[in-house]
N, C-alpha and C positions, 0 to 999 in steps of 0.2 A: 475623824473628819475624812469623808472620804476623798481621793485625788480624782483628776482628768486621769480615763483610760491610758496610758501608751505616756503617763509623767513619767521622767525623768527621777533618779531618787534626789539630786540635785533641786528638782523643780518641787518637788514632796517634800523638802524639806523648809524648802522657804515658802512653802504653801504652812504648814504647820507654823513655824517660825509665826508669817505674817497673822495666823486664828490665834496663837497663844497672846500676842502684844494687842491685837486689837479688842479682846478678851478685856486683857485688864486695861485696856484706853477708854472703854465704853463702860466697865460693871467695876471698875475700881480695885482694890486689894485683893487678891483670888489666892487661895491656899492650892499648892499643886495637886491634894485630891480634889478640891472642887475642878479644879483644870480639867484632869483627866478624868472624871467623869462627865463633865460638860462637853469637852471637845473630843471625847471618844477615842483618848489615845492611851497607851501603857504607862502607867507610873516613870519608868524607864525612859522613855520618850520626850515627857511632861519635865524632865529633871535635866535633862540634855538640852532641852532646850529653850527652857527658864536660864541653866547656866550661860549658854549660849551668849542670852538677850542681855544678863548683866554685865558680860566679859566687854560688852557692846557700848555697855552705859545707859543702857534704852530703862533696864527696869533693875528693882532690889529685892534681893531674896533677906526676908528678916525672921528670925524666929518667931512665932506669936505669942502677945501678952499674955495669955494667958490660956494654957493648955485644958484644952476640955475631956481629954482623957487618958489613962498612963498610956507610957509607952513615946516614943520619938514624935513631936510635935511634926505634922508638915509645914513647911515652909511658908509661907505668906510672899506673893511675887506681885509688887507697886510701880507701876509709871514712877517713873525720874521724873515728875513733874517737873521739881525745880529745873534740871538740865536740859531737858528734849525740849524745846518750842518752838512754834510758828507764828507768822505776822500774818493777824486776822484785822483787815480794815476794813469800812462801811463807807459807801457817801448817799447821803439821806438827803432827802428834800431840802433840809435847812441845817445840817449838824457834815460834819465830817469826823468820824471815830479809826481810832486805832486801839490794837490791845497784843499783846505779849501773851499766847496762850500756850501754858503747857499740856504735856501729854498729859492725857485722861481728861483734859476738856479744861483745866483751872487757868481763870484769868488772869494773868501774873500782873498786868500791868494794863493801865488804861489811859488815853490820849483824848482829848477833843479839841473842836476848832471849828467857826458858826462855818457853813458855806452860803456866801452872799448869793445873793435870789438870780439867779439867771446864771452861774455858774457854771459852764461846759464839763462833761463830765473829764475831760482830759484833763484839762486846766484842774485838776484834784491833786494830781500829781503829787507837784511839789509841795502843799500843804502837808498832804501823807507823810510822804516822805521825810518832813522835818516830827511831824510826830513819831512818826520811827525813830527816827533818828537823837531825840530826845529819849524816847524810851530806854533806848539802846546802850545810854552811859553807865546803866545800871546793871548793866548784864554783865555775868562772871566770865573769865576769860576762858573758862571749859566747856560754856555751854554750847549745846550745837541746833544753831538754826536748819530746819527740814524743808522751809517753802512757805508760801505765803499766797494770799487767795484775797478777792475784793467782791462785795456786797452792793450790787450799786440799787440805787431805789429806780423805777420804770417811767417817773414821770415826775416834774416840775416846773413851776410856775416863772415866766420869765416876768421882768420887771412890770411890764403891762397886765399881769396877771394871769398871761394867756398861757394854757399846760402847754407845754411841749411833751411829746410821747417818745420816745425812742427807746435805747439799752443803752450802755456801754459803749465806748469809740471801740473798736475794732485794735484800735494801735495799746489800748488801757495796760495788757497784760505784761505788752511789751515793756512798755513805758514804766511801769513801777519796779518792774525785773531790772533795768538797765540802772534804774535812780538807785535801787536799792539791794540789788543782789547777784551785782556784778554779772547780769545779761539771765541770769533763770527768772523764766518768765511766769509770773504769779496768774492763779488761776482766776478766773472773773464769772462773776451767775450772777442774777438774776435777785433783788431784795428778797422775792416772796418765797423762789426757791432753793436759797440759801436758808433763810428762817423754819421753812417747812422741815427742811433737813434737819436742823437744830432740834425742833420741837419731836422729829421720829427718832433721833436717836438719844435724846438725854431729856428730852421732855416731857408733855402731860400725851404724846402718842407714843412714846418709847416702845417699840415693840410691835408697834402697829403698824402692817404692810399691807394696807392700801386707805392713805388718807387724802382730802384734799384741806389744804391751808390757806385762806384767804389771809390777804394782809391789806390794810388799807394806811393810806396817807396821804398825798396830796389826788393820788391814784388810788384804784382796787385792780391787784392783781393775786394769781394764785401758784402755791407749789401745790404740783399735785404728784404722789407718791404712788404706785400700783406696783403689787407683787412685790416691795422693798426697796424700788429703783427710783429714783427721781425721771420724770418724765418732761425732757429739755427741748422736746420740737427741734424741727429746721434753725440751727445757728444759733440755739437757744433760746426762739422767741414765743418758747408754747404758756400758757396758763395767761393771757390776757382776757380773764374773767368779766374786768371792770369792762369790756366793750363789747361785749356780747347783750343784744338791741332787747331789752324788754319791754319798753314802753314805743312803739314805733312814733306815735305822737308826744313824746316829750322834748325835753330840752333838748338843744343841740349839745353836742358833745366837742373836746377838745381836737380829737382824732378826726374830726369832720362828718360824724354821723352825727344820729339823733335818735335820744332814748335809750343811749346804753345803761347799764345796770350802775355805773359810777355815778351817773349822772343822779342818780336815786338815793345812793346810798352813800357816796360820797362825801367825805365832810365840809364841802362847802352843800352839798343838800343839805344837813345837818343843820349848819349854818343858818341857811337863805328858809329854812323852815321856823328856826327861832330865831328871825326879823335880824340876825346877822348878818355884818358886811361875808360873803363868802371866801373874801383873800383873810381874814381872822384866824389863822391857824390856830393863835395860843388860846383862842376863847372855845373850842371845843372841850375842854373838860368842863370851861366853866359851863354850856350849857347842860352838860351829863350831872354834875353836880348840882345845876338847879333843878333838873328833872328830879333827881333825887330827890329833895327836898321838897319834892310836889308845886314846884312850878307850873303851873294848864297849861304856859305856852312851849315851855321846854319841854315836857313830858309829851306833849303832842308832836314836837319833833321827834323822839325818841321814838313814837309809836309810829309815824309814818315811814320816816328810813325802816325802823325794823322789822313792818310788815313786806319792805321791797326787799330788805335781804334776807325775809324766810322765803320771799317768790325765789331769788337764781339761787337759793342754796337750792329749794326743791330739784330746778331744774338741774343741776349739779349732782346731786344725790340720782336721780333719773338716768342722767347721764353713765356717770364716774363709778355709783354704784360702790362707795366706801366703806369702809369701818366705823372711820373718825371725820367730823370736820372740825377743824381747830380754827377757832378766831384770833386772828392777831394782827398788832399795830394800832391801830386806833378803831378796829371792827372789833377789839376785844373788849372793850370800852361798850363800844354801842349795843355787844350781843350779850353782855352783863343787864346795860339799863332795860334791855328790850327781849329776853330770853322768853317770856311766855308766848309775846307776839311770834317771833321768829317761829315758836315751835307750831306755834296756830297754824300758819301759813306752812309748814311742812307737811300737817298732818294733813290737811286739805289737800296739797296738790302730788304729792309725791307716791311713789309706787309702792305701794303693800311690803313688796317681796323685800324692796330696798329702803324702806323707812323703818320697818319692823326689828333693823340691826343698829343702823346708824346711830350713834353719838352723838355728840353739840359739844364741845368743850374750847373751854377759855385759855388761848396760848399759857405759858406758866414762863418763858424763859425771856418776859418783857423784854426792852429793846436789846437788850445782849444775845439776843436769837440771834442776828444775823451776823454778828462777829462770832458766836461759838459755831452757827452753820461754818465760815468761814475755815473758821480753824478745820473741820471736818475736811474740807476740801483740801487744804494743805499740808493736812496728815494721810492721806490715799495712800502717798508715793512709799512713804517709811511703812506705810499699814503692810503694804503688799511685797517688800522687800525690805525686810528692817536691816540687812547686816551690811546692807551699801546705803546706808543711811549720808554716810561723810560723802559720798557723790552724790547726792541730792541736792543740793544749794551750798554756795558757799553763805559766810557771814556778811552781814548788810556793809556793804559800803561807808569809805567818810563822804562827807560833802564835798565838791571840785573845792580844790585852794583857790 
């Protein structure tokens, strides 16, 4: 693995350090010749500092079951799953989740709780919180929490129906850090690009550096990945997919245009196409399921949303010029029922050079994307310096007496 010119052996080593643990955080059980011929380092190196990480607690060096040929088996180096976790939380349109994840991505533990319609995202807090905190009774008194990361969805429906568009309060990260981990402040993204994270490094794009990931739910927004990086915009507010204007004479939109690409393909489109009230959230499977079954008036909804979301994939693909697009949230659904249409409409509009590579695939890590995204984001700190892991976060708070 090569270093920055002019590193320090100090800074080289917890560069290594930080490729060996995120190695086996991401690809799972790694024997130190697979190590050291993946990560380019000397056997000598690979054994220094696999020992390192267990002296640390981070990971286990085990003989393997079974040797595949004579001579001294190499080691097998595993995430401490049980030991090492972070607090990976969601707040969705209508759900508020929490989950206990350990290293190498296992969800230890999972919390839920409805969030009433109109909800402010602040006001999430304390709900969290107690779902932490609930989790928490079970946790051994060895293990060592690393940080904690929050998932919010981009848009919801206030009691009247009407979307509110925004992100995250701005105070979010602070606010959960203070409730729960005695002032280290938890990281906060974006639903689409937390999930898209998910789905490129433990999912059906794993490996794939440069994809875009739509995600739909009461909104459509997108993660989009280029070169391996997630691409966050000014203050985080890049990949607003859902409102980019495809129809200039359609529907007005919640944001205060008219004819953006949500308003298309949205599941109240969805909806308001098969003669649905559009505030119906829980009846969208059922009308995928009736199209399924060959329903004309459902399967005609299915075909008109999924002729508008092969049009801005085009334009996306046009654009963005990806590997993969991945559907996901409730676009994974609709691009299952409607994958020939989708693909009709790409072949039509989109550019040779960049359709001729491109992909279509169906998220794989359903709604636990955006909590194992999560977790990703509160593994960065330990990935990138694992042996000051213990200054990374202390352990979650009690509740005030």
């Amino acid at each position: 693995m090569p270093s920055a010119p002019g590193a320090s052996q100090e800074e080289i080593r917890r560069q290594n350090l930080g490729a060996v643990l995120r190695h086996v955080h991401v690809h799972g059980p790694t024997s130190r010749a697979e190590l050291t011929s993946r990560l380019g380092l000397n056997r000598s190196t690979i054994g220094a500092l696999a020992a390192d990480l267990a002296t640390a607690g981070l990971v286990t060096e085990e003989v393997p079951t079974t040797a595949r040929r004579a001579g001294r088996p190499s080691l097998v180096v595993s995430p401490r799953s049980d030991r090492v976790y972070a607090h990976a939380l969601s707040i969705d349109a209508d759900r508020l989740r929490a989950a206990r994840v350990g290293l190498g991505g296992r969800i230890l533990d999972l919390r839920e709780a409805t969030r009433p319609c109109g909800m402010a995202t602040i006001d999430a807090v304390g709900p969290l919180a107690d779902l932490v905190r609930d989790m928490e009774r079970a946790v051994a008194p060895d293990a060592l929490f690393v940080g904690g990361a929050v998932a919010v969805t981009d848009t919801i429906r206030d009691p009247a129906g009407r979307i509110r568009i925004g992100g995250a309060d701005d105070s979010l990260g602070a606010a959960l850090g203070a409730e729960l981990a005695a002032g280290a402040e938890f990281a906060v993204g974006d639903m689409a690009d937390i999930a898209g994270l998910a789905e490129h490094v433990r999912g059906v794009a794993a490996g794939v550096h440069d994809l875009v990931y739509l995600h739909g739910d009461v909104g459509v927004s997108a993660g989009i990945i280029i070169g391996g990086r997630l691409v966050v915009g000014h203050r985080g507010h890049s990949g607003k997919v859902g409102h980019m204007v495809v129809n200039p004479r359609g529907l007005p939109c919640g944001c205060g245009s008219r004819g953006c690409w949500e308003t298309e393909i949205g599941e109240a489109a969805l909806l308001r196409h098969a003669g649905r009230e559009p505030t119906e959230r829980e009846a969208v499977l059922d009308v995928l399921r009736a199209a399924a079954d060959g329903d004309p008036t459902a399967r005609s909804a299915v075909e008109q949303v999924a002729d508008w979301l092969g049009f801005g994939v085009a334009n996306l693909v046009n654009v963005v010029n990806p590997d993969t697009v991945v559907f996901g949230g409730s676009l994974r659904e609709v691009y299952l029922a409607g994958a020939e249409t989708v693909r009709r409409r790409l072949d039509e509009m989109a550019l040779p050079a960049s359709r001729e590579h491109v992909r279509l695939q169906a998220a794989a890590l359903g709604r636990d994307a955006a909590l194992i995204g999560a977790a990703e984001l509160a593994f960065d700190k330990l990935l990138a310096d694992p042996l000051n892991a213990g200054q990374l976060a202390t352990g979650p708070t009690e509740p005030p007496a």
